[in-house]
N, C-alpha and C positions, 0 to 999 in steps of 0.2 A: 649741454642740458639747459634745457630753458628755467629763468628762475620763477617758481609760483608766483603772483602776484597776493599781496599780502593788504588785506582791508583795517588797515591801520584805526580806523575809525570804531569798527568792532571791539577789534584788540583794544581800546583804548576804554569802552564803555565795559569790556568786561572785564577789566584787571580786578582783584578780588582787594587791592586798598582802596583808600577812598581820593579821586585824585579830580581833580577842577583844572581847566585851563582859562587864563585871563588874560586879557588883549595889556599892554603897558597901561592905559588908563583907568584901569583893575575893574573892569569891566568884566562878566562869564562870559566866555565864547561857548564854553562847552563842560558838561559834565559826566561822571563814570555813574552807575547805579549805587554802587557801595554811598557814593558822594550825596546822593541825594535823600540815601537811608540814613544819612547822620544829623541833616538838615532839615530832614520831615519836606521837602520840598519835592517839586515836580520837575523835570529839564524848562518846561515852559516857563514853569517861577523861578528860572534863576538867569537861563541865558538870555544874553543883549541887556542884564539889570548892573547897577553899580553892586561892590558886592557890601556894602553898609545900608541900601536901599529898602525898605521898610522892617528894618529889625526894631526889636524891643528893647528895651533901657538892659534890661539885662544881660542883653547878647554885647552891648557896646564896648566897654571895659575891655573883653577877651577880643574883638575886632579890633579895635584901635591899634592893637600890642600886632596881629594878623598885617593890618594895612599897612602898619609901620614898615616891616619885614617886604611885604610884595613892593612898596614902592622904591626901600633900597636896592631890592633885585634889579628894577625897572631902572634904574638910576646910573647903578655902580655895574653890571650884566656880570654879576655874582651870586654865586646859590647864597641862600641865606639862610639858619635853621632857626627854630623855637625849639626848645627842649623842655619839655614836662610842665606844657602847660593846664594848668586846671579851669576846664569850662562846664559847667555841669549842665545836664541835658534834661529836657523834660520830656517826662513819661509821656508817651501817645495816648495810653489807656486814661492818665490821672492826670485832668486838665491842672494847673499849676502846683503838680508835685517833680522835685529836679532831683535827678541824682548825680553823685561824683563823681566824674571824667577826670581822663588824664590824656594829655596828648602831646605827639610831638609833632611838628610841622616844618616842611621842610621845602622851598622855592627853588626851580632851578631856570635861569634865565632859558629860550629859545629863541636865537637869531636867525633874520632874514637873509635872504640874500648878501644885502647891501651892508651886513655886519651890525646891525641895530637888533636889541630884543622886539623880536614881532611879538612873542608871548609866553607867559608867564605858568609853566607848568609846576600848580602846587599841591603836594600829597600832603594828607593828612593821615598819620598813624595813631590809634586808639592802645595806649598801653595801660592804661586801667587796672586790668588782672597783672601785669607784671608787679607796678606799684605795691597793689593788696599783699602778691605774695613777698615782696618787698619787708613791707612791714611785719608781717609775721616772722620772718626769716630774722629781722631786726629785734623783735621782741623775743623772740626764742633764744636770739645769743648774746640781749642785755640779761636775759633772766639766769644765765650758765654762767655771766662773770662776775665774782666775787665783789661783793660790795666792799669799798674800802671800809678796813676796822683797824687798831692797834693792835701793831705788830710789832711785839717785845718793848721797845723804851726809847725806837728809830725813829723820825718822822719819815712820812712817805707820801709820795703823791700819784696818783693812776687816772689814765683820761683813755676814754673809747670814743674815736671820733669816726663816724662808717661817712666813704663818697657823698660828696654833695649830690652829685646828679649821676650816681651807677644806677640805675635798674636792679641790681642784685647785692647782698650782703656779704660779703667777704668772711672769710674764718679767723681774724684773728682773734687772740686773748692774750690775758695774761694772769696773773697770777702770785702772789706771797702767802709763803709758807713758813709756820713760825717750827725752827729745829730743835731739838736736846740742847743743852747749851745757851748761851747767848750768840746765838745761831739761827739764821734767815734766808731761804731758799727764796727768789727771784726769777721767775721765768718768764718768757713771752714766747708766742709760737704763731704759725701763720699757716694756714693749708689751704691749697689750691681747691679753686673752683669758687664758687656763690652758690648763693638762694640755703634754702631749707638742707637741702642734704650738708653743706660746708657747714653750716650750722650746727647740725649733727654732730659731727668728724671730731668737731672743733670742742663740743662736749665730753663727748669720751676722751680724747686725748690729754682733755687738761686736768680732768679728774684723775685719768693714772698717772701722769706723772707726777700731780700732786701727792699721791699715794706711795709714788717711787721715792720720793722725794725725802720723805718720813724714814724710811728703811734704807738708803743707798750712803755708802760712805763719801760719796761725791758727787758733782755732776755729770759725770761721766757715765758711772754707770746706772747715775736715775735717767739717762740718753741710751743706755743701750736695754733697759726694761722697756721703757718706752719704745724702742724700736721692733723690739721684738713684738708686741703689743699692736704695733700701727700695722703689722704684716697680715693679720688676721680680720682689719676693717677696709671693706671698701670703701678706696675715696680717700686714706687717709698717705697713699703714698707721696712724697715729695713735698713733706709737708717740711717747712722749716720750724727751727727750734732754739732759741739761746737759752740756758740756764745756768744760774750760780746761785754757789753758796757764799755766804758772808758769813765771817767767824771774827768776832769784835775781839776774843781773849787771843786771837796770834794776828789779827787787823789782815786778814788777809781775802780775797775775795777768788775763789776757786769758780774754772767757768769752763764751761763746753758747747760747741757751738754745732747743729745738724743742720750746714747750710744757711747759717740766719746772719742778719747783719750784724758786725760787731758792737757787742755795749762799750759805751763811752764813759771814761771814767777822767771824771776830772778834778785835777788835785789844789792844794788847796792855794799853789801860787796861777795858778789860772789855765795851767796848762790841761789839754786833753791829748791822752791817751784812748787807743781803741784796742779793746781787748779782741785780737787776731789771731794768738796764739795756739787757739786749738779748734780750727772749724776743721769739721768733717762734710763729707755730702748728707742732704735733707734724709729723712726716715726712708727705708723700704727703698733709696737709689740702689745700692748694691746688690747685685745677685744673691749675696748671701752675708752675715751676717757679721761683720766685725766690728772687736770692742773698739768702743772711742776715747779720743785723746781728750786730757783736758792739762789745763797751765792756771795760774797762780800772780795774782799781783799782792803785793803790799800797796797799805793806805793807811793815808793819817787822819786823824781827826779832823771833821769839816768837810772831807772830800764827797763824791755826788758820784752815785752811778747811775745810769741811763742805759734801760733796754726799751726797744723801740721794734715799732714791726717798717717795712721798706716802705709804705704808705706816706712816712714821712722823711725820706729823704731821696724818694726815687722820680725818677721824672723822665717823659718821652722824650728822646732824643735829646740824653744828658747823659754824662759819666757816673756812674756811680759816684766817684770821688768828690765830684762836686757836690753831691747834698752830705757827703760827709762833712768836707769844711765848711757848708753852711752851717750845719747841727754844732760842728766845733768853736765855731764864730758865736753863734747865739749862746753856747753855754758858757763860755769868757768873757761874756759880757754882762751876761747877770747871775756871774759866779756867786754875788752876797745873797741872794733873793733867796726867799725859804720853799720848798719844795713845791710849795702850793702855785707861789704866782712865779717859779723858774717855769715848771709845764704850761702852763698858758702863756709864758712869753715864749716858749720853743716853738706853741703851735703857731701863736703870731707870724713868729719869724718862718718859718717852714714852711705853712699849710696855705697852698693858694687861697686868698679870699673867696669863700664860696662855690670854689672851683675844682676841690679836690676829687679825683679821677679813682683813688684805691681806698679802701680803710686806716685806718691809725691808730694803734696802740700806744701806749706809753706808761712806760713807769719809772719814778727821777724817786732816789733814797739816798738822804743826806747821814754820813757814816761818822 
């Protein structure tokens, strides 16, 4: 069967992102439609032109950072990406009114023959609307988490830290609940997916357990109200969960885990302890519906617990156990530090600079 002959040049002008090709001396050779509806430009005004060639003061800044990137491709004949940079565009209809852009940009070298980059295929993607709804999904799930207040006579400290550079908001939270008693319920939770609906999930869920919380004689079974709970929301399956209670008149810290990382408990000669003793699988795994376990530590005075969402100790193509002994390294070293500045030396120590890929929760309570 003969193979159709295929007009590369068409397909190339009608791909629906917006895509330029540039000779290594970052020259246009050629551009897509989408490419020239972004740039207000014509194919005439741009191929065979340098591409910094009669731009305005304003376009400079956001090129400089562009030319950088094509000449490393051209150099090193390695893709190169921008992520989420901001160039604002001006209205066609309203001469010198801009609005906010957001883009990613991304270079993939093309070799010749002879192994040399002949040229420079660079896409531009416009994620704009992801961003917007970004931040909604962001403002919707700082407005569900509890602002810290005084709880009973403990200090406490709680940080929400969402991806530097994700596109989407993640679910987690957390949460303190003051008990009967001198008694303090401690939760953090994490549910699958992003944007606005996880955001969602992530409101009802922390509300009823908080709720369970008040009524359940322990963690365990404010884990299985909850469960049952989560079986009736979409979205909210396989959501993880740690929660304890703390009970200062028997110093004991009661905890139940639905698939979440273990809280860290470290005592007061510097050693850490992770509380592992009673995880179950995340809400809504199992077919149907069994009670869960929980366990029990003692603690002395001075000691710190630490629940955290995997945001902060997870990493691609890393063992789990390894951001565990980072988390356990950083909290024995500034075992003396008071709640406040222990959690931002954790995030220090943990959270890639600038870089972080998932959300992060945390809550540190000194016992």
């Amino acid at each position: 069967m003969t193979e159709p002959e295929v007009d590369y040049a068409a397909v190339f002008r009608a791909l629906p992102g917006a895509v330029a090709l540039l000779t290594p001396d970052l020259v246009y050779a050629d551009v897509n439609a989408e490419l020239m509806r972004i740039v207000g430009r014509t194919r005439e005004q741009l191929v065979g032109r340098f591409l910094l060639e009669d731009r305005s003061a304003n376009d400079r800044p956001f090129l400089l950072k562009v030319l950088a990137s094509l000449r490393k491709v051209a150099d090193t004949g390695e893709r190169d990406t921008l992520a989420l940079q901001r160039f604002d565009l001006e209205d066609p209809d309203q001469p010198g009114v801009r609005h906010e852009r957001y883009w990613n940009l991304t270079t993939i070298p093309v070799f010749g023959p002879d192994g040399r980059v002949a040229l420079l295929l660079h896409r531009v993607e416009d994620v704009t609307e992801l961003i917007r709804a970004r931040e909604v999904a962001l403002t919707l799930q700082e407005a569900m988490l509890p602002a810290l207040r005084p709880v009973g006579r403990h200090p406490a400290a709680v940080r929400y830290r969402p991806a530097a550079e994700a596109l989407n908001v993640a679910g987690d939270w957390y949460d303190l609940v003051d008990l009967p008693g001198d008694r303090i319920a401690v939760a953090v939770g994490d549910v699958v997916g992003h944007g606005l609906s996880a955001a969602g999930v992530m409101g009802q869920l922390r509300s009823a357990l908080s709720a369970a919380c008040l009524v359940a004689e322990g963690p365990a079974r404010a884990l299985d109200v909850l469960g049952l709970y989560a079986r009736t929301i979409d979205g909210a399956e396989n959501t993880t969960v740690a929660t304890t209670f703390i009970d200062w008149d028997t110093r004991t810290v009661t905890y139940s885990s639905a698939g979440h990382p273990p809280p860290a408990f470290l005592q007061r000669d510097g050693t850490v302890e992770f509380l592992d003793q009673a995880t179950d699988p995340p809400l809504g795994a199992r077919p149907r519906h069994v009670p869960r376990i929980q366990a029990a530590a003692a603690f002395r005075e001075g000691a710190v617990l630490v629940l955290y969402t995997d945001g902060l100790i997870e990493r691609r193509r890393e063992d789990i156990d390894t951001g565990l002994a980072r988390l356990a390294d950083s909290l024995a070293r500034h075992q003396t530090d008071d709640p406040e500045t222990l959690a931002d030396a954790v995030l220090t120590d943990l959270l890639p600079p600038g870089d972080a890929t998932d959300d992060t929760a945390l809550v540190i309570m000194r016992l």
